[in-house]
N, C-alpha and C positions, 0 to 999 in steps of 0.2 A: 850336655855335650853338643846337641846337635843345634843349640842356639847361637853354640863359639863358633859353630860351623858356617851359619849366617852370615853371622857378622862379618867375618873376615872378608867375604868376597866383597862385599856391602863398601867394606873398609876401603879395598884395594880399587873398589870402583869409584869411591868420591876422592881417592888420590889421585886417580887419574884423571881427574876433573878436566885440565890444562892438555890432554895430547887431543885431544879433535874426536873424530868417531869411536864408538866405543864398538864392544861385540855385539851379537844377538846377544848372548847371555849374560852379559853386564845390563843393555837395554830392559833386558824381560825380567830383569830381578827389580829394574825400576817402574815396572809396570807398565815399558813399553814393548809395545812389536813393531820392532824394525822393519821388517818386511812390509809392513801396511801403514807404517804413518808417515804422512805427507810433510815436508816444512809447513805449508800452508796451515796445518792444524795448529802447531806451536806457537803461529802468530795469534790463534784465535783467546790463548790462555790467560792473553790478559783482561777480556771481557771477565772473566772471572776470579779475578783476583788471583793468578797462581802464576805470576811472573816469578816465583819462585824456582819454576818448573822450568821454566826455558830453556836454560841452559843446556839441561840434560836432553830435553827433547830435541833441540836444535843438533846435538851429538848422536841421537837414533834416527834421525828423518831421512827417508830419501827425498831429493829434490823431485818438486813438481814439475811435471810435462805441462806447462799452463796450453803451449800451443796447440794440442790432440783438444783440450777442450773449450767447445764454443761456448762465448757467451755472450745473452740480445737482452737487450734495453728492457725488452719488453714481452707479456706472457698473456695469451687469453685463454681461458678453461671454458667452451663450449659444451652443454649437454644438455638435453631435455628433463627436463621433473620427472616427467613421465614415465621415464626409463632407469629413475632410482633404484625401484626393486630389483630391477636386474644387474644393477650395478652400485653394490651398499655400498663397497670402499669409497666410490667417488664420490657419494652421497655424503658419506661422514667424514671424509676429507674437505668437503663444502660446509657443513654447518659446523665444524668444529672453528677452534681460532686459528689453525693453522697459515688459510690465507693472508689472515690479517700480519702476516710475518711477513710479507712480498707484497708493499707498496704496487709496484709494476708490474702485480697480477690482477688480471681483469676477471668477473666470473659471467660469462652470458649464458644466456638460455634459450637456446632455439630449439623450437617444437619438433620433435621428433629425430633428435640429433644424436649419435651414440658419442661417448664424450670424446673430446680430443683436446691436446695444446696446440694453439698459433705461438709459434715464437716469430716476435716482428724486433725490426729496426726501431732505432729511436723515431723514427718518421713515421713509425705504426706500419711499415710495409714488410707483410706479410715473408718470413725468410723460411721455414721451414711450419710443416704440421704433422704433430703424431698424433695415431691413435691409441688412447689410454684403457681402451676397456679393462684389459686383465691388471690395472696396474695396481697396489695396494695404495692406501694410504700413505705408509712411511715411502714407499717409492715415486710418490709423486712431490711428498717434502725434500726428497734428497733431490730429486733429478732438478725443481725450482731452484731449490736451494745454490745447485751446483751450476746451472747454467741462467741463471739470471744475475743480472749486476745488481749489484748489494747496495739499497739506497734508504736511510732512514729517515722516518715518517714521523709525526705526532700523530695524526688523525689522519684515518681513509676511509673510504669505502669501495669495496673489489666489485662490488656489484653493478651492471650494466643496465 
């Protein structure tokens, strides 16, 4: 009984394929959350073969604010060796392959530096700098991720 129960909304949600946005609870039976998914995500489903999915994503997505987020040509991860132990995340955000996913991330290493990003112009001039001590690993892949321009490589090397 409580499988007919399923179904049916399942039913009445891929009938309504054709009206435009759907509810939260049409979205969240399709395994999305409206609330938190971007158009932008939708586009990325066909790196993985799930254009399948589009449609329905494109019917839960809220539109991106592209404008509230910046994004620069270009990325430099400054930190000293030295100052690893006091900061593992950065450490193993560095030697994992994560960098090698952001062509237009640089990795320097200055002596005695607590780590930070330069985000520059395409001209390399210097536009904004944070400091990342407390930052984890997954949040220094997202924040790259999010405000670097997306440019595919065969071969690099991040290192300075």
């Amino acid at each position: 009984m409580q499988k007919k129960l399923l179904i049916i909304p399942l039913l009445m949600l891929f009938g309504n394929g054709c009206n435009g946005d759907y509810t939260t609870n049409e979205c969240s039976l399709l395994g999305f959350n409206k609330a938190n998914l971007l158009c932008s995500s939708c586009d990325q489903l066909k790196k993985f073969q799930l254009t399948s999915l589009r449609e329905h994503c494109t019917n839960c997505c809220q539109i991106d604010e592209e404008k509230s987020i910046k994004v620069y040509a270009k990325a430099r991860l400054e930190v000293c060796t030295c100052k690893f132990g006091a900061y593992p995340q950065i450490q193993a955000f560095i030697k994992s392959d994560r960098p090698n996913k952001y062509p237009n991330l640089t990795i320097r290493y200055v002596r005695g530096l607590d780590p930070l990003i330069k985000l520059m112009d395409s001209s390399g001039n210097v536009q904004e700098v944070l400091a990342i001590e407390r930052w984890d690993t997954d949040t220094v892949d997202e924040f790259l991720s999010t405000h670097l321009e997306r440019i595919e490589d065969d071969y690099r090397s991040n290192l300075v």
